[in-house]
C-alpha positions in Angstrom: 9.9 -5.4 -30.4 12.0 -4.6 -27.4 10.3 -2.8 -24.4 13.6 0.0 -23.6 14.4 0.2 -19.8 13.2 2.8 -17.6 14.3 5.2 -14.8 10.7 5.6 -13.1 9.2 2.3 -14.2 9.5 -1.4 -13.4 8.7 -3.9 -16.2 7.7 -7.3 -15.7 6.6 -9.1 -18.8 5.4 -12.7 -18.2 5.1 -16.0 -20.8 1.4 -15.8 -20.3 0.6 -12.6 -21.7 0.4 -10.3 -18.6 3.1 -7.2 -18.3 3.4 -5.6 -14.6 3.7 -1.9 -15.0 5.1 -0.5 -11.5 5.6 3.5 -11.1 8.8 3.2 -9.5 9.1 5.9 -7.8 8.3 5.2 -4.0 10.0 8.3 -1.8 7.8 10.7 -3.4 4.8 7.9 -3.1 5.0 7.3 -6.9 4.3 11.1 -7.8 5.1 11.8 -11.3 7.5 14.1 -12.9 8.2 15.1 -16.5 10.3 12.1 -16.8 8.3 9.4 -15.8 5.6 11.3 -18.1 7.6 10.6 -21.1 8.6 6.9 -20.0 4.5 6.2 -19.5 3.8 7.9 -22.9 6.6 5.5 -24.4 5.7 2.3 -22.8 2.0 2.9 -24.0 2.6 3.8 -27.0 5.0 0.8 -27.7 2.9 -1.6 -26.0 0.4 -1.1 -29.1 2.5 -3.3 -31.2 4.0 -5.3 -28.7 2.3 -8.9 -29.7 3.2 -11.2 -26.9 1.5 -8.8 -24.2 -2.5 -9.0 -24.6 -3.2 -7.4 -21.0 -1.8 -4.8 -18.4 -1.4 -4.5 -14.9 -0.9 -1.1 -13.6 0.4 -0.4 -10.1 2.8 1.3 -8.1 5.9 0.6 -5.4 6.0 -0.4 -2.0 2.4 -0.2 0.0 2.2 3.2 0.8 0.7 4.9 -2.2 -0.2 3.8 -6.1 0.5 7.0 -6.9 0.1 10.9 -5.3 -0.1 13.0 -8.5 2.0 15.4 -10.1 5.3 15.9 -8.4 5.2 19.2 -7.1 9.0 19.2 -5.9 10.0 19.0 -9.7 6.6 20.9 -11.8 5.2 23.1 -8.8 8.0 25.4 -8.3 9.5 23.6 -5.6 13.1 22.7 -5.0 13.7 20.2 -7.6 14.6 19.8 -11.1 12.4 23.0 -12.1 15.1 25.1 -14.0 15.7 22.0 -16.5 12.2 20.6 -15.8 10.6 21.5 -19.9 6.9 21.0 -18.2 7.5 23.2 -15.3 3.2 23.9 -14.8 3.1 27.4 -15.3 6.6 28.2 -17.0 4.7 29.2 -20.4 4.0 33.0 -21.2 0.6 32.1 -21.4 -2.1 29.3 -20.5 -2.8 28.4 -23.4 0.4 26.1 -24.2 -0.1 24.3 -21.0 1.5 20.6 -21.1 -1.4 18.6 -19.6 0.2 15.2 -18.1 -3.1 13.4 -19.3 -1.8 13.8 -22.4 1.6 11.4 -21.8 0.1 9.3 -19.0 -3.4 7.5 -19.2 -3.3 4.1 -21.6 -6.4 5.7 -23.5 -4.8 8.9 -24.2 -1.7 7.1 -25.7 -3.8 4.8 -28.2 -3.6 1.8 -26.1 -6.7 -0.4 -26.4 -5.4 -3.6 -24.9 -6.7 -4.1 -21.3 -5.4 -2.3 -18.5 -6.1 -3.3 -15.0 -4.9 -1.1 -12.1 -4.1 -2.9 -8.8 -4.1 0.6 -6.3 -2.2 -0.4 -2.8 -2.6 2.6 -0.8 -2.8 6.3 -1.3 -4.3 7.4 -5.0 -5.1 10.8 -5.2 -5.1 13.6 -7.6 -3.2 13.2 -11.1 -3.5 9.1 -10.5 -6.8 9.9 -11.5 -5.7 10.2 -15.3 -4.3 6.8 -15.4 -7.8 5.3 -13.0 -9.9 6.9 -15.3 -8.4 5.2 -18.4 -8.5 2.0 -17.1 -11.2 -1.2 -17.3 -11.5 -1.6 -14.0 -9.4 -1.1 -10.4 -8.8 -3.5 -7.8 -7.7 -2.3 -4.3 -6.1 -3.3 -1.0 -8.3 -2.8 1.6 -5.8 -0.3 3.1 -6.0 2.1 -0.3 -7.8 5.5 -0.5 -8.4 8.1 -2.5 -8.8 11.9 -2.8 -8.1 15.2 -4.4 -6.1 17.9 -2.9 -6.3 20.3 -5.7 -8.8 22.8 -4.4 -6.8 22.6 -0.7 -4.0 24.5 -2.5 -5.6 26.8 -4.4 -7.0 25.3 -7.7 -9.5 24.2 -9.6 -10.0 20.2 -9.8 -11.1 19.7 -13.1 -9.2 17.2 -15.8 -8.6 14.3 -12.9 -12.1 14.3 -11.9 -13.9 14.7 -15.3 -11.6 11.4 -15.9 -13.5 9.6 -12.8 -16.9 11.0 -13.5 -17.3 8.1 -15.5 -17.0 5.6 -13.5 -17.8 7.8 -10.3 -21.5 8.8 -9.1 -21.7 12.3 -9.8 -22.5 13.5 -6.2 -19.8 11.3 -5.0 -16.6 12.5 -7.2 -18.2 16.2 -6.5 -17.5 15.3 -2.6 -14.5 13.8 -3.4 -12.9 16.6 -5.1 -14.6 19.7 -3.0 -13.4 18.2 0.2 -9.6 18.2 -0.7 -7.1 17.1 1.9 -10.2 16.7 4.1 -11.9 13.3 3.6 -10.1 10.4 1.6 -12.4 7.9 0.3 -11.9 4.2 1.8 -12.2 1.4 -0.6 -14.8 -0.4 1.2 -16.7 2.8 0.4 -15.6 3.1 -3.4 -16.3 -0.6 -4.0 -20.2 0.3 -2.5 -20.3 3.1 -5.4 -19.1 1.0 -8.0 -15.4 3.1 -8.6 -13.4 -0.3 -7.2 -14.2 -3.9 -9.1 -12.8 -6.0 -5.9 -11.3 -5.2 -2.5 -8.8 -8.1 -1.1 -6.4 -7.9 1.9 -2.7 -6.1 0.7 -0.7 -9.2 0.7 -3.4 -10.7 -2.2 -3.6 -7.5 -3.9 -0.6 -8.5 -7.1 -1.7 -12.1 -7.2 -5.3 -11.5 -7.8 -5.1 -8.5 -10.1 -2.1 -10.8 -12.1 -4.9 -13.5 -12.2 -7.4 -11.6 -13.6 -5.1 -10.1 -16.2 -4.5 -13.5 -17.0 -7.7 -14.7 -17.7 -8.2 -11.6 -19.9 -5.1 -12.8 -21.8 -6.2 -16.1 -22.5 -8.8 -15.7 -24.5 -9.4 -14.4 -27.8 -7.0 -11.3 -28.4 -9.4 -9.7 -31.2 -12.6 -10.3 -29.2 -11.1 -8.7 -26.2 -9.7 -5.8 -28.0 -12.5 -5.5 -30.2 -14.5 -5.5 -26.6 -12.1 -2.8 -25.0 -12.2 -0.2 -28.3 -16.2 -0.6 -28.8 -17.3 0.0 -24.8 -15.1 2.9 -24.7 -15.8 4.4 -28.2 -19.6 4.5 -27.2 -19.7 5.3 -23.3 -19.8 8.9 -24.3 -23.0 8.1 -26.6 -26.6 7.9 -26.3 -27.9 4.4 -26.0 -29.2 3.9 -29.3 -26.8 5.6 -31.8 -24.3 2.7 -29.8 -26.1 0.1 -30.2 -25.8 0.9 -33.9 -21.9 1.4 -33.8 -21.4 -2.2 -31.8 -22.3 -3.4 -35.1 -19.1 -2.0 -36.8 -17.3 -3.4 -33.5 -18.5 -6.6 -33.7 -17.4 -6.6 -37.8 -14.0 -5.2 -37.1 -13.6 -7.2 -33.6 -14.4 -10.7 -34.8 -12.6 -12.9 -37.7 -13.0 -16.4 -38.6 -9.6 -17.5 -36.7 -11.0 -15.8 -33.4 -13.9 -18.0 -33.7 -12.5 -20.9 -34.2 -10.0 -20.2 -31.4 -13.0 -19.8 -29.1 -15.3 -22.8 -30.6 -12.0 -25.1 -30.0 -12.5 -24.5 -26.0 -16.2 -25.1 -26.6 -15.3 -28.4 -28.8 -13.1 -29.8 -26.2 -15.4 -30.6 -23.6 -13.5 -28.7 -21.0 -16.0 -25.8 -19.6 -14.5 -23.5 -17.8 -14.3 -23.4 -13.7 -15.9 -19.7 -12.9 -16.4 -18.0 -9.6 -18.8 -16.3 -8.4 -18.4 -12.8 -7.3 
């Protein structure tokens, strides 16, 4: 399978499993338009298939932003491309054929159960909370922040939070998305509430995240994606009707040849070096 070429996205597809997705869009701080909608939806959905890549890093351009939303030049009414723009936000006759961009943009939301890591190098705010909250875990530069502007200009935070609230504190993305423009969120102080895996200096933030992503890739692909579909299947779930489902995770996630991948590493000798974090 051939992964097309993109107006709004960079591609970067390595020999040890790891693809570097970039939103490619760094004037506007990476804010998303209808376009690079599609082109997400597309990648994700053809990265399902796409064998030779086992994990994802997600990040943006330049060091300024990982992304600032929805691009309201182009889908707000501003001067942009609004009179050709199909998903203009607001152009229906009524609200209840509204295009949400969640729809096109997280990994999740696209059927995409192979691990997603987003690496977040400055400013993440707003509709970058659909692709945050569909990821297994965020690692930041110690310059990033985040916040929502949406109640600031008139309306009501609601998909791109609910996203976080899962891996959010709930009095913490309530602050976060009542205070608007007014307060970002450090990543020092996301990392203390659990939002942000690991905080490193800006010029470590592509190598590390491309590490861990390549960790990830090395081992077994089943186990992982077995891992990734079960956790998220039953997050939503009380405790005990889970427990129950991991075992038709651990059926469907584990064959004999993923075994006996992992019990040739344990045969060899050769433990693995680990860090402690």
């Amino acid at each position: 399978m051939t992964i097309p070429d993109f107006e709004t996205l960079a591609y970067d597809e390595g020999d040890d499993g790891v693809a570097v997705v970039t939103m490619n869009r760094p004037t506007v701080h990476n804010a998303f338009n209808s376009l690079m909608q599609r082109e997400l939806h597309t990648l994700w959905r053809a990265l399902r298939r796409h064998d030779p890549v086992r994990c994802i890093v997600l990040t943006g351009a330049g060091d300024k932003a990982f992304c600032t939303g929805i691009d309201r030049m182009e889908q707000m009414g501003g001067e942009g491309d609004e009179t050709t723009d199909p998903d203009v936000v607001g152009s229906g006759a009524t609200p209840f054929m509204f295009n949400d961009p969640g729809d096109n943009i997280g990994p999740k939301s696209c059927d995409l159960w192979k691990p997603v890591i987003a690496a977040v190098n400055g400013m993440a705010c707003g509709g970058a909370f659909y692709m945050l909250g569909e990821v297994e875990f965020i690692v930041a530069a110690d310059h990033a922040t985040f916040f929502d502007p949406h109640v600031t200009y008139g309306m009501t935070a609601a998909f791109e939070p609910i996203h976080m609230a899962g891996i959010t504190p709930f009095p913490e993305i309530m602050r976060l998305s009542l205070l608007g423009n007014y307060e970002r969120m450090s990543a020092q102080r996301a990392h203390q509430i659990g939002m942000v895996s690991e905080v490193v200096a800006d010029d470590q933030l592509p190598a590390r995240a491309r590490e861990l992503a390549a960790i990830i890739a090395s081992q077994p692909k089943l186990a992982i994606e077995g891992t990734v579909r079960a956790i998220w299947s039953t997050r939503s779930m009380p405790q005990r009707e889970a427990v129950r489902l991991g075992y038709a995770y651990v059926a469907m996630g584990t064959s004999q040849d993923s075994i006996a991948e992992g019990q040739k590493l344990f045969s060899s000798g050769k433990r693995v070096e680990w860090k402690l974090r």
